[in-house]
C-alpha positions, 0 to 999 in steps of 0.5 A, spaced: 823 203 811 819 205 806 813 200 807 813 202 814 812 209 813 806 208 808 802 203 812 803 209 819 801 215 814 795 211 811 792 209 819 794 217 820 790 219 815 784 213 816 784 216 823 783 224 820 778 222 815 775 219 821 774 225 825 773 229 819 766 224 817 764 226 825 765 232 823 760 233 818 755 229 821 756 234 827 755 239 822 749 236 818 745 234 825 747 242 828 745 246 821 740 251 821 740 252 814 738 247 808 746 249 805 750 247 811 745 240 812 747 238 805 754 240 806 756 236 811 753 230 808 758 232 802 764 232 807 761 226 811 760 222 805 767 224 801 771 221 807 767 215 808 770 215 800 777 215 802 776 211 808 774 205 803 779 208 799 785 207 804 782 200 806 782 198 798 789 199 797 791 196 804 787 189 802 789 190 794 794 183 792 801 183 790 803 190 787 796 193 787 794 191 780 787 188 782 784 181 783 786 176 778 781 175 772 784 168 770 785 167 761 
């Protein structure tokens, strides 16, 4: 049951990410001022980070330990 949750919060949270990477792109397109520009830049580029982040652990092999280097 565990697994199961896992995998709903990760696509709840993908989809927040999402919304929030919209978001600061909005803000960035929208700003009258250099700060807020490069603000939502900032937000657009830390949640297409976490995207990468949650499609990295959801792709990872067996227990997440990385690719298997060989020896």
């Amino acid at each position: 049951m565990t697994a199961a949750r896992d995998d709903w919060s990760s696509w709840i949270v993908g989809a927040l990410m999402g919304l929030l990477a919209i978001l600061g792109l909005l803000l960035a397109s929208r700003a009258e001022e250099r700060a807020f520009e490069w603000f939502g830049l900032l937000v657009f580029a830390c949640a297409v980070l976490v995207i990468f982040a949650l499609i990295r652990r959801a792709t990872a092999p067996g227990d997440g330990a990385g690719p298997d280097t060989g020896g």
